[in-house]
PADRENKE-937072 format. One record per residue: residue number from 1; residue in three letters; z, y, x of N, C-alpha, C, CB in turn. Coordinates in steps of 0.02 Angstrom, whole numbers, plus 32768, in hexadecimal, padded with zeros to 4 digits. Glycine has a CB too. Example, Ala and Ser with C-alpha at 12.3 -4.5 7.8 and 13.67 -1.06 7.14 Angstrom:
! PADRENKE-937072
<1 'ala' <8186 7EE4 8294> <8186 7F1F 8267> <8186 7F5B 8294> <81C4 7F20 8235>>;
<2 'ser' <8162 7F90 8282> <8165 7FCB 82AC> <818A 8002 8285> <811E 7FE2 82C0>>;
! end
This chain:
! PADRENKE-937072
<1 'unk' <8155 7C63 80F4> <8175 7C62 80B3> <816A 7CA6 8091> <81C1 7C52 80B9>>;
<2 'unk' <815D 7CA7 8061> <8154 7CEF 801D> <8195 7CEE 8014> <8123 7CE5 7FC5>>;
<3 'unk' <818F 7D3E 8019> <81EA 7D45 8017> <81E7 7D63 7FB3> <8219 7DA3 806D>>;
<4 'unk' <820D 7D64 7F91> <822C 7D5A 7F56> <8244 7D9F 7F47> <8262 7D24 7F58>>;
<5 'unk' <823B 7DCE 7F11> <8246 7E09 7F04> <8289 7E10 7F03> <8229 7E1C 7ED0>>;
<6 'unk' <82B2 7DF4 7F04> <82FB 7DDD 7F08> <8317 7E0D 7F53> <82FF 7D78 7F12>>;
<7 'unk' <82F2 7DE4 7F71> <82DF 7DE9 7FCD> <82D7 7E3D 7FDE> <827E 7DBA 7FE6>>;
<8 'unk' <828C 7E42 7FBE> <8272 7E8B 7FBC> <82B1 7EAE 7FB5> <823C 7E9E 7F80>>;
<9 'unk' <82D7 7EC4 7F6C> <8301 7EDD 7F5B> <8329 7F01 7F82> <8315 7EBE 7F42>>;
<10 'unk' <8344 7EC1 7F87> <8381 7EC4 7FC7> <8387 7EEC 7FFD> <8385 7E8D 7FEB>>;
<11 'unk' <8337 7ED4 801B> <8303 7EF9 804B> <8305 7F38 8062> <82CA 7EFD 8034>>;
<12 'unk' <8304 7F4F 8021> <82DE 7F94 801C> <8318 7FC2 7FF7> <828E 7F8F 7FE9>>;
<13 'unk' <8348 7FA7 7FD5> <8399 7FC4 7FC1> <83B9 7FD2 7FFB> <83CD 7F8D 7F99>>;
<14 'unk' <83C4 7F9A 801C> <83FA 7FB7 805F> <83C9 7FAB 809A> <844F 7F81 806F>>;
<15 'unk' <8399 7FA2 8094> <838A 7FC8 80F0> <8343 7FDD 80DB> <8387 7F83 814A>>;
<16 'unk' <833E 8005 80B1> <82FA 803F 80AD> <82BE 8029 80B8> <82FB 8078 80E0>>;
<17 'unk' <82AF 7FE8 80AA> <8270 7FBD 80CC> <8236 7FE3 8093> <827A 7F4F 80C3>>;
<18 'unk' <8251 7FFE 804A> <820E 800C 8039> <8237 805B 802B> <81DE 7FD5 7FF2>>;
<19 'unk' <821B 80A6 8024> <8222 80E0 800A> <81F5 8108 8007> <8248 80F9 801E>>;
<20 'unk' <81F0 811D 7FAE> <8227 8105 7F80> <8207 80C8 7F5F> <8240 8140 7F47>>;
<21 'unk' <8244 80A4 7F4B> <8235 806B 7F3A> <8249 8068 7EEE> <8255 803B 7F68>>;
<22 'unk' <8211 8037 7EB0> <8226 8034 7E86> <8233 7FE5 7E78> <8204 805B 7E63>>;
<23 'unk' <8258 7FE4 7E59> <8276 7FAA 7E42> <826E 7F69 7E07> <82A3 7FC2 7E39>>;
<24 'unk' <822D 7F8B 7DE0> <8214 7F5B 7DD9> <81CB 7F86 7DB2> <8246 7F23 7DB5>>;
<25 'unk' <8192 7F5A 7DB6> <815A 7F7A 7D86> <8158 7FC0 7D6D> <815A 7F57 7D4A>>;
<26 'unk' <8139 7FDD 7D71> <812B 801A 7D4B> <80E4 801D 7D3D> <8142 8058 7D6F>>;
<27 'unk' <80DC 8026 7D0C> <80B9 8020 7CCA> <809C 8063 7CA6> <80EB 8001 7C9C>>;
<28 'unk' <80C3 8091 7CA7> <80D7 80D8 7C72> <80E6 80F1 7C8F> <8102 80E3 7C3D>>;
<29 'unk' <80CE 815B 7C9D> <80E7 816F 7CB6> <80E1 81B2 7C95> <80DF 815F 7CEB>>;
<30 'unk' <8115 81D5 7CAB> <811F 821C 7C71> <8104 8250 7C88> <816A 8239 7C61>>;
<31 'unk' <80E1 826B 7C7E> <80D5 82A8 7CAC> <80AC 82D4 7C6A> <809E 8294 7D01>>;
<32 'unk' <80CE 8313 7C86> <80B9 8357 7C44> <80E4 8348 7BFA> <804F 8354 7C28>>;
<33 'unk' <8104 832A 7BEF> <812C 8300 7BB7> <80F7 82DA 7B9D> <8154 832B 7B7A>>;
<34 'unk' <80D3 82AF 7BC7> <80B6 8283 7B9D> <80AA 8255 7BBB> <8085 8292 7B7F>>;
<35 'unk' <80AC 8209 7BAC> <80B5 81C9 7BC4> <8074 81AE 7BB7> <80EF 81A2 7BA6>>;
<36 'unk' <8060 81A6 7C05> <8009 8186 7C17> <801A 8140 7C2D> <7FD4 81B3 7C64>>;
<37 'unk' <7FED 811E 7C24> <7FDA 80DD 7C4B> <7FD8 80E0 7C89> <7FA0 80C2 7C3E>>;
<38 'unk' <7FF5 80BA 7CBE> <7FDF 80AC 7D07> <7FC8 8069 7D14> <8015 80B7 7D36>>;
<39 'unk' <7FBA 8065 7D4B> <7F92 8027 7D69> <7FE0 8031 7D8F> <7F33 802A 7D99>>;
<40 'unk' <7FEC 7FF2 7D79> <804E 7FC4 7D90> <8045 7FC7 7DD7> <8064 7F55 7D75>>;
<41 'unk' <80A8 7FE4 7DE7> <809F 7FEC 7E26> <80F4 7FDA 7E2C> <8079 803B 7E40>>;
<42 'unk' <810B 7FC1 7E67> <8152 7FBF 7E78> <8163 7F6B 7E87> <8181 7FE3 7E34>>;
<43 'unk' <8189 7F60 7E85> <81A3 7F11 7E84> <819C 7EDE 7E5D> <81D9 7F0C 7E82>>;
<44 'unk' <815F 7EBA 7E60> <8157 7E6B 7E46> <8169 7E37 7E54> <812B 7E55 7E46>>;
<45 'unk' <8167 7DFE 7E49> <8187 7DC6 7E59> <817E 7DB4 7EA4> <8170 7D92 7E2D>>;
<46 'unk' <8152 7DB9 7EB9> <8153 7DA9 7EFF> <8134 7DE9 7F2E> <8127 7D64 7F08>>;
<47 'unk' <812D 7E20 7F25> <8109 7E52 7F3E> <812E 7E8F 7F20> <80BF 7E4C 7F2D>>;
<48 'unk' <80FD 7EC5 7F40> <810A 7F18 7F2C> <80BF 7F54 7F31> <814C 7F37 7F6F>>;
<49 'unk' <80C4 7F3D 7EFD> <808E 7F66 7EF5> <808F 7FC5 7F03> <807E 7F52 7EAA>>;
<50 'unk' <8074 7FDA 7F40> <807D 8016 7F39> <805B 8031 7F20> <8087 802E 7F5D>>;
<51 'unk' <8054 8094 7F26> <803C 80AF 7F07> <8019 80E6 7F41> <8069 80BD 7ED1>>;
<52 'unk' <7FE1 8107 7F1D> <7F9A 8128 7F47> <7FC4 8166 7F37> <7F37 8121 7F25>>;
<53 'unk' <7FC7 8197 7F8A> <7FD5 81F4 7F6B> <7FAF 8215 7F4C> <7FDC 8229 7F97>>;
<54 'unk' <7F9A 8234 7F58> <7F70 8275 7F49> <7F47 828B 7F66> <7F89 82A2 7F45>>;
<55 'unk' <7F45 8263 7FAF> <7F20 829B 7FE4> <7EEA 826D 7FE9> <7F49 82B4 8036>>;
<56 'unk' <7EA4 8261 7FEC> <7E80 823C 8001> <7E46 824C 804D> <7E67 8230 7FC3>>;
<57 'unk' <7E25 8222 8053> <7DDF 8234 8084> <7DAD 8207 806C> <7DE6 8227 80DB>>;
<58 'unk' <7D78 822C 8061> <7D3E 81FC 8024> <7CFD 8210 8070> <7D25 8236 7FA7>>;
<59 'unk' <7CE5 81DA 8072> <7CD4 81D8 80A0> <7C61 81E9 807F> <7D00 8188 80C5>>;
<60 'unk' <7C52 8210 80A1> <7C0B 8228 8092> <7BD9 822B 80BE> <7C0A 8261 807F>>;
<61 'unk' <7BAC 822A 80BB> <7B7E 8213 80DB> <7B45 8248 80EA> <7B6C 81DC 80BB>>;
<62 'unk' <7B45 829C 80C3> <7B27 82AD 80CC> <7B05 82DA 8116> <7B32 82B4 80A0>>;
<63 'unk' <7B2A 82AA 813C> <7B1A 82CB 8180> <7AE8 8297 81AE> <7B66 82DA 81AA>>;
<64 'unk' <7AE1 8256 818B> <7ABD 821D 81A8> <7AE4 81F9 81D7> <7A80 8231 81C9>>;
<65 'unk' <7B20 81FB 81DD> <7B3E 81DD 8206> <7B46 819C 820C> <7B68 81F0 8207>>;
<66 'unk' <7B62 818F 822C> <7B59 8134 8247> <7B9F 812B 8246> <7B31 811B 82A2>>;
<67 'unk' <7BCC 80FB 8232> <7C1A 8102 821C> <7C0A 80C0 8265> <7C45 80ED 81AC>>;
<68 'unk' <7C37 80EE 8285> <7C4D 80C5 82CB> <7C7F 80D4 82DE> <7C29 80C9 8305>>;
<69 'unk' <7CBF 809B 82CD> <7D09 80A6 82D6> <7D1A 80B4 831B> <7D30 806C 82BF>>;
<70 'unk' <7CF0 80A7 8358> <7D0A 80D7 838E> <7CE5 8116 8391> <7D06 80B9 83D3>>;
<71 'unk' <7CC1 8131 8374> <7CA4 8180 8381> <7CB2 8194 833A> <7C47 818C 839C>>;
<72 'unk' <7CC3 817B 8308> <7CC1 81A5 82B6> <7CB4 81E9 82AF> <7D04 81A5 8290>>;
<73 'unk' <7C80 8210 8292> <7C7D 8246 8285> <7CA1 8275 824E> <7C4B 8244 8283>>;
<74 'unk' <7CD3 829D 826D> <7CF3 82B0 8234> <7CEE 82C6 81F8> <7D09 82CB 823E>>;
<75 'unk' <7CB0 82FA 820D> <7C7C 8308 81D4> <7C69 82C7 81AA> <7C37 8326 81F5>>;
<76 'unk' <7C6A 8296 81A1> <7C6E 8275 8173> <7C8F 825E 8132> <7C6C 8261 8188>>;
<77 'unk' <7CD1 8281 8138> <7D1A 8283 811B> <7D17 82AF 8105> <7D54 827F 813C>>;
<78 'unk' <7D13 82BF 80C6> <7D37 82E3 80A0> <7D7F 82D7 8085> <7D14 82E8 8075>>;
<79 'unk' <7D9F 830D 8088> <7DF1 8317 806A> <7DD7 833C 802C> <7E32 834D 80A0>>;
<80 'unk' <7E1A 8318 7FFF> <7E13 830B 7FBB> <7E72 8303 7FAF> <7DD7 82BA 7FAA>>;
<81 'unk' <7E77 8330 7F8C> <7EBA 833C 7F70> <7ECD 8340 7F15> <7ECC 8382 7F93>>;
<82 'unk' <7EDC 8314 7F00> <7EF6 830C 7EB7> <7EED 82DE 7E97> <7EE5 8332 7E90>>;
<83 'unk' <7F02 82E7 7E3C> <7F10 82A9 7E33> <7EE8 825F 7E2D> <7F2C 82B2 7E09>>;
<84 'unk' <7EB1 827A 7E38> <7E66 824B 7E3E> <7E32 8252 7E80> <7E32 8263 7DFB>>;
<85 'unk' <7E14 821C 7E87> <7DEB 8233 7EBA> <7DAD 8202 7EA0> <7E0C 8229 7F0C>>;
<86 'unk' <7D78 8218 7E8D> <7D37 8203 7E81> <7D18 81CD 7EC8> <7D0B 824F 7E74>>;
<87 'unk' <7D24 818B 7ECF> <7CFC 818E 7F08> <7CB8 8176 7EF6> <7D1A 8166 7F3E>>;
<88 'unk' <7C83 8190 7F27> <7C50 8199 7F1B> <7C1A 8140 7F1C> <7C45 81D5 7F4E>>;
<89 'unk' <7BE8 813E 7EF5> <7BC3 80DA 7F05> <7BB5 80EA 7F5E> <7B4A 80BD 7EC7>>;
<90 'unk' <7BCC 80A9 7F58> <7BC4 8097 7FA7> <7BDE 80A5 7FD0> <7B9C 80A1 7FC2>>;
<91 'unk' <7C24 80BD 7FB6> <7C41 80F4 7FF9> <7C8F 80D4 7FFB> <7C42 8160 7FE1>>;
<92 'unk' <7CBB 80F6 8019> <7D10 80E9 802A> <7D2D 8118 801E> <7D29 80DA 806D>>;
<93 'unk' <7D71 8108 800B> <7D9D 8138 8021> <7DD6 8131 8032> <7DA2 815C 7FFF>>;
<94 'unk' <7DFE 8153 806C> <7E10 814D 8089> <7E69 8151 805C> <7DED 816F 80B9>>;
<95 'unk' <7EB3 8143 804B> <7EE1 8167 8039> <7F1E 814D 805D> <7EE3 8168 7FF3>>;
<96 'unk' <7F49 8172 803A> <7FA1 8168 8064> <7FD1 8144 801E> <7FD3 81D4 8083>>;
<97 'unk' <7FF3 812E 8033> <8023 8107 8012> <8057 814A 8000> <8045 80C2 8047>>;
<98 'unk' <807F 8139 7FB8> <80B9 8170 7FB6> <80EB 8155 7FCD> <80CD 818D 7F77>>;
<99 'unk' <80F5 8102 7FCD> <813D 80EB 800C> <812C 80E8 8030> <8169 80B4 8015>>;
<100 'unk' <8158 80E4 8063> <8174 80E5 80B2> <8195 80A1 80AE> <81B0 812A 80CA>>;
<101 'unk' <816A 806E 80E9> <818A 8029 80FE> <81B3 8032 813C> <8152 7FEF 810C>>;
<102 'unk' <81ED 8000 813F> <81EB 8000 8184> <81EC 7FAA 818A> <822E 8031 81AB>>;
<103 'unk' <81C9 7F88 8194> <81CF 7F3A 81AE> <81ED 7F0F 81D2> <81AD 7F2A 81C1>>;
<104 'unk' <821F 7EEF 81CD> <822C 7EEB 81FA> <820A 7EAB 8221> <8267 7EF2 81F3>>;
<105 'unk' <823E 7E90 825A> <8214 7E82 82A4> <8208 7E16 8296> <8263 7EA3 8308>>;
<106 'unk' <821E 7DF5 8253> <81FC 7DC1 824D> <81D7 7DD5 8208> <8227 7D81 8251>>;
<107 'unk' <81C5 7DF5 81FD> <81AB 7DF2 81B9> <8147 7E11 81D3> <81EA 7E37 8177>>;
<108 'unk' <811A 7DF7 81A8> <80DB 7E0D 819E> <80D8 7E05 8172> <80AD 7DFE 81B7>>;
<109 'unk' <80B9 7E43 815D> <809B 7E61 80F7> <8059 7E6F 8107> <80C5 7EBE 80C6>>;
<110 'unk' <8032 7E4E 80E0> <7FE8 7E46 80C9> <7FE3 7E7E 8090> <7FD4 7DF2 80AB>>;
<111 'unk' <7FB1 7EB7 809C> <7FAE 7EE5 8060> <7F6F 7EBD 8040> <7FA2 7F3E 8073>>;
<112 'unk' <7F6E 7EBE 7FF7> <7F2C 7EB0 7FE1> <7F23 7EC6 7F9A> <7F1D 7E69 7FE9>>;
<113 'unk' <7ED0 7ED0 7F80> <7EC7 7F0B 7F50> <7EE6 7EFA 7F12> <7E7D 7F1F 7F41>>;
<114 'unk' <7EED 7F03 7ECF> <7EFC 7EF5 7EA1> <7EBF 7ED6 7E74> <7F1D 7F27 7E8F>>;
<115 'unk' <7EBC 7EBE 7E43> <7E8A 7E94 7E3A> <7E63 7ED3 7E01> <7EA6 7E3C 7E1C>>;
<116 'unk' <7E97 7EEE 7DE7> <7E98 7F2E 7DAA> <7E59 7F61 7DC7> <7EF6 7F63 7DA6>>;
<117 'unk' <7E4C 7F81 7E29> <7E36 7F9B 7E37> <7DE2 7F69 7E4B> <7E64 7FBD 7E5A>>;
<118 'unk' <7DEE 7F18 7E4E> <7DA8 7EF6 7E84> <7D97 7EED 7E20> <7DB6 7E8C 7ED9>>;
<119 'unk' <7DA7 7EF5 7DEE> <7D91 7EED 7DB1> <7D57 7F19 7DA8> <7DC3 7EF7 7D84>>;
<120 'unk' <7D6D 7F51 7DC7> <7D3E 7F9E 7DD6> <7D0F 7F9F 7E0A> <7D6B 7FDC 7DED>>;
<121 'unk' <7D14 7F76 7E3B> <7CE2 7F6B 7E5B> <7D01 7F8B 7EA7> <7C9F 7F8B 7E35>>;
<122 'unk' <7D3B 7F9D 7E9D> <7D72 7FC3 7EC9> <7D95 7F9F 7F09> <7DAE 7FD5 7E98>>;
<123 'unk' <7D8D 7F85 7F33> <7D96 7F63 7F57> <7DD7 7F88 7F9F> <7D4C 7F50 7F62>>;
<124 'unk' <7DFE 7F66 7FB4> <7E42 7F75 7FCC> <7E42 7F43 8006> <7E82 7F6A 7F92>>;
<125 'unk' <7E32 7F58 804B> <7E2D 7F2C 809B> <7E6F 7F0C 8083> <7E32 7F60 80FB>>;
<126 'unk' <7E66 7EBF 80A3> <7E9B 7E93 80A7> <7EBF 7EBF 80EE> <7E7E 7E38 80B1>>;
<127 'unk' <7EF9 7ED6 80EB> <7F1B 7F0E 8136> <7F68 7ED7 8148> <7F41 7F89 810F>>;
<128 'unk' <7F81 7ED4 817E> <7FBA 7EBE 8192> <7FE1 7EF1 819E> <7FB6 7E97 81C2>>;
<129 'unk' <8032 7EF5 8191> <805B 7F04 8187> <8078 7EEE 81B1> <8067 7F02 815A>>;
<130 'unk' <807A 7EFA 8203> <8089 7ED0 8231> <80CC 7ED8 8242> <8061 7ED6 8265>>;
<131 'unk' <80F3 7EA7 8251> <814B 7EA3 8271> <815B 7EF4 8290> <8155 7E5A 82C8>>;
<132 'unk' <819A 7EFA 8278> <81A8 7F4B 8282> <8180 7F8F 8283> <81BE 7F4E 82B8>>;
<133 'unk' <8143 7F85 8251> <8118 7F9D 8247> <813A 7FF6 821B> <80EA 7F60 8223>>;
<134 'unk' <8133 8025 822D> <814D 804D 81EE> <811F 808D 81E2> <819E 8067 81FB>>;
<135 'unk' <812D 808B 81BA> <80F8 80CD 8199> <80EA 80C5 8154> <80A8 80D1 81BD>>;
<136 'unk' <80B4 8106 8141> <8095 810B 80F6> <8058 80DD 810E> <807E 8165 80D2>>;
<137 'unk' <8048 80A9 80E7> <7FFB 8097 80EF> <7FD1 80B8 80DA> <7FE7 8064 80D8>>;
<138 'unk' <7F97 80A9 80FC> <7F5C 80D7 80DD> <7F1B 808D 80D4> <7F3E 812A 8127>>;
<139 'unk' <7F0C 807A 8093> <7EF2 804C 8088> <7EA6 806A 8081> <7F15 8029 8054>>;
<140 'unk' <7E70 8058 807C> <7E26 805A 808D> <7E09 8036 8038> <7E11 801F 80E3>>;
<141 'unk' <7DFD 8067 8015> <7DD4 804F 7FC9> <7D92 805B 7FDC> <7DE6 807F 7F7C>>;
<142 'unk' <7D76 8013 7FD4> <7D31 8008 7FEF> <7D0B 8017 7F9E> <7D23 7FAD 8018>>;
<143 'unk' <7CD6 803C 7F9D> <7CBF 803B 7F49> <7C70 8020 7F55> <7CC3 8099 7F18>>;
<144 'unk' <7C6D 7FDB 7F2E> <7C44 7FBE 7F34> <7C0B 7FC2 7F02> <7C5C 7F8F 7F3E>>;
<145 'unk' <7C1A 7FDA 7ECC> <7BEB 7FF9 7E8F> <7BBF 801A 7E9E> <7C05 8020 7E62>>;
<146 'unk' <7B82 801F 7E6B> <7B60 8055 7E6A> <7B84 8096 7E57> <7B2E 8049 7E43>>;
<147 'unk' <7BAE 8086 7E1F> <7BC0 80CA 7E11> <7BEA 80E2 7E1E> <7BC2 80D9 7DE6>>;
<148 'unk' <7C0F 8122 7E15> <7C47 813F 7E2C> <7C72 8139 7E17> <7C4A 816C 7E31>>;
<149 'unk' <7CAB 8111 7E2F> <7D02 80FD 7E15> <7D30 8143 7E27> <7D2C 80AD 7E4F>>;
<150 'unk' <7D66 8141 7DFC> <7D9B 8162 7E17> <7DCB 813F 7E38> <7DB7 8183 7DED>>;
<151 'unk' <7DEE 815A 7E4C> <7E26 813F 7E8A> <7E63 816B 7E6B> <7E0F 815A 7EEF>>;
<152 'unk' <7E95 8140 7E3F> <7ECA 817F 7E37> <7F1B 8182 7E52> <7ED1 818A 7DEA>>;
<153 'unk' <7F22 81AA 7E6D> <7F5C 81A9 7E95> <7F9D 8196 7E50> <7F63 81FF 7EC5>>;
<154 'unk' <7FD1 8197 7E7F> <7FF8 8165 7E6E> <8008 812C 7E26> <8023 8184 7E7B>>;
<155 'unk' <7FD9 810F 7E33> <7FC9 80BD 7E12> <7FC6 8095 7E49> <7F7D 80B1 7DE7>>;
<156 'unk' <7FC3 8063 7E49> <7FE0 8023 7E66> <7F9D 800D 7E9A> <7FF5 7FE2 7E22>>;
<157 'unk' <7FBE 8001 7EDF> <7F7F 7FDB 7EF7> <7FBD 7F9A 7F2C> <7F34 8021 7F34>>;
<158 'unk' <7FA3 7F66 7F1C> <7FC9 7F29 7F34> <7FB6 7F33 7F91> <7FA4 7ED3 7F07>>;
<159 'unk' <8013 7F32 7F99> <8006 7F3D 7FF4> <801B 7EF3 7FF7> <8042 7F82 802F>>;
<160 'unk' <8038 7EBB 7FD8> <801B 7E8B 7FD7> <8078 7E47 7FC5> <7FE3 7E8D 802C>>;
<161 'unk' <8072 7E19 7FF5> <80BC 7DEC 7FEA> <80C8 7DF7 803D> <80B5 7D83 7FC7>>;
<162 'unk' <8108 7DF4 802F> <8132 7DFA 8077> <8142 7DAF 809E> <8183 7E20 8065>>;
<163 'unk' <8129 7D98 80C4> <814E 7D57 80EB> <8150 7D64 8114> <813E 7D19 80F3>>;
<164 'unk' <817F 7D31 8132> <81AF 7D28 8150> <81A9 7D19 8188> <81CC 7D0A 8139>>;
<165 'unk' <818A 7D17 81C2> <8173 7D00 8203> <8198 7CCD 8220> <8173 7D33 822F>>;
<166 'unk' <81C9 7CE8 823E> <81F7 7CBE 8266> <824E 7CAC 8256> <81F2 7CE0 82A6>>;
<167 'unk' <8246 7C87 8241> <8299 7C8D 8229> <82BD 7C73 825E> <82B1 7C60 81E3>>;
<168 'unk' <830E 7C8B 8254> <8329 7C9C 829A> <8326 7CE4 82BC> <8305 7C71 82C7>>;
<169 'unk' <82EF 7D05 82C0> <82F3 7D36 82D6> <831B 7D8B 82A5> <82AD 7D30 82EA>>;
<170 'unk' <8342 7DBF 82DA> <835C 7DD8 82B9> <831D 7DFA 8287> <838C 7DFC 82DE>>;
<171 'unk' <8330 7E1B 8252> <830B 7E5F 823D> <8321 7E85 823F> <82F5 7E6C 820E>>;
<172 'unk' <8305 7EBE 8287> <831E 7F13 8282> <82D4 7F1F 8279> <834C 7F44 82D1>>;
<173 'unk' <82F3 7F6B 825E> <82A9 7F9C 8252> <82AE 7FC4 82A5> <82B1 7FE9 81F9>>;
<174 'unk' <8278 7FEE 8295> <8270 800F 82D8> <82A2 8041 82CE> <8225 802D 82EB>>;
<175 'unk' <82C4 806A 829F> <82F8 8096 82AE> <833C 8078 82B3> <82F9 80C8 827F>>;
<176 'unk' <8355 8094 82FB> <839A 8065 8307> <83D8 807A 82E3> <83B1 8065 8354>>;
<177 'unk' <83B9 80AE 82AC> <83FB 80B0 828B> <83F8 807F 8242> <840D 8103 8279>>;
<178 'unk' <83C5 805D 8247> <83D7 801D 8222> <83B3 7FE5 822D> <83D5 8025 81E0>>;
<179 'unk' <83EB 7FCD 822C> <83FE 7F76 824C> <83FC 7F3A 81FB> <8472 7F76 827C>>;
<180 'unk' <83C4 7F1E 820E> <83C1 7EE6 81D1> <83E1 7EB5 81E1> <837F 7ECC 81BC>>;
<181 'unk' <841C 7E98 81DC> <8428 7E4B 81F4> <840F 7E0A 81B9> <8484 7E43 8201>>;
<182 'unk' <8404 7DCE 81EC> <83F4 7DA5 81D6> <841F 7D65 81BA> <83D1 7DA0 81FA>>;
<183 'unk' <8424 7D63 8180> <8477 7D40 815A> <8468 7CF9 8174> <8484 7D40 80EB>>;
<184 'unk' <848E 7CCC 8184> <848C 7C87 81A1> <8466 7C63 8159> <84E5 7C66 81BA>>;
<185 'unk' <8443 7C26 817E> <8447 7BF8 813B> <840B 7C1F 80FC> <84AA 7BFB 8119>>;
<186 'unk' <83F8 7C1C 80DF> <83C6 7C0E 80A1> <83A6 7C5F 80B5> <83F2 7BFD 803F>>;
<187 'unk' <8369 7C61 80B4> <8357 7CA0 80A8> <832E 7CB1 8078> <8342 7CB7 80D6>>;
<188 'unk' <832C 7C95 8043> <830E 7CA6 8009> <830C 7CCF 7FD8> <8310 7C8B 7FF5>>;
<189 'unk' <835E 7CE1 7FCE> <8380 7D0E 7FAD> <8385 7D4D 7FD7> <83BF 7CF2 7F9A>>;
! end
C-alpha cells in the first residue's frame, strides 16, 4: 500500500521519520533578499521529495580507470562543495540528502529521480529505503548527455512513495528512544 501524505506527516511530526521536514512543496526560496525558483521539494501527495547538500563527488576519469565497485579508485572522485556542481557528459555524481530518515521496520521507500532532472537528461538510480533503514541518502545522478548539466543543491530530487510492507507489524525506528506504535484498525490516515 502507498502510504498518503497525511501518513508521512504524522510520520515525520511525532516520530522524526523525516529531518528537517517540510510540509508541503516548496517552490521559492529566499536567499540574499531575493526570491529564486527551485526545483519542488518537501511533501506531495503521496511522497517527499528531498533535497541534494552541497557536498558532492563527480566522478572523472582522467586517470583511465575502470569503475569497479569492489576495488573503486578513489582518485576518480572528485569533491565538490557548493551551490552547483557541473556534472561532467558521461559521467556521475555522487550527493547527500539534507534530511535524515529513520524508517521504520514495516515500511519500504523506493527513492526515484524527478522527472524535472531525466527532462535534462539527469538520471537518479531507482535506491531502496529499506525497513529501519536511517540515515542521509546519498543518491547517484547518472548524466547521460553529451553536455554538461548542473546538479543544484537544495532543489528537489524524488526519494520516492512510502509503502507499507507488512501490516500488523509494530513500527519502531532504530533509536529506542522512539517508539512508533501501530493504531488498531485503518492505516491510512
Amino acid at each position: 500500500m502507498i502510504r498518503p501524505d497525511t501518513w508521512i506527516h504524522r510520520m515525520a511530526v511525532e516520530h522524526g521519520m523525516i529531518e528537517p521536514f517540510e510540509a508541503g512543496q516548496v517552490r521559492e526560496k529566499t536567499r540574499d533578499g531575493e526570491t529564486i525558483r527551485v526545483i519542488s521539494y518537501g511533501l506531495s501527495s503521496y511522497g517527499y521529495d528531498l533535497r541534494v547538500a552541497d557536498e558532492f563527488k563527480v566522478f572523472t576519469n582522467v586517470y583511465g580507470s575502470v569503475v569497479d565497485p569492489k576495488g573503486f579508485d578513489a582518485r576518480s572522485l572528485v569533491d565538490i562543495q557548493g551551490d552547483e556542481c557541473i556534472v561532467p557528459p558521461n559521467s556521475f555524481a555522487l550527493a547527500r540528502s539534507v534530511e535524515y530518515f529513520r524508517i521504520p521496520r514495516n515500511v519500504l521507500t523506493i527513492c526515484l529521480g524527478k522527472s524535472t532532472y531525466a527532462r535534462c537528461g539527469i538520471i537518479v538510480n531507482v535506491t531502496p529505503f529499506e525497513p529501519e533503514w536511517e540515515g542521509a541518502r546519498h543518491p547517484r545522478d547518472l548524466q547521460h548527455h553529451p553536455a554538461p548539466r548542473p546538479h543544484l543543491c537544495e532543489r528537489g530530487s524524488r526519494p520516492g512513495d512510502l509503502l507499507r510492507e507488512r501490516p500488523g507489524l509494530r513500527d519502531e525506528l532504530r533509536r529506542p528512544r522512539r517508539k512508533i506504535p501501530v493504531p488498531e484498525g485503518n492505516h491510512d490516515s
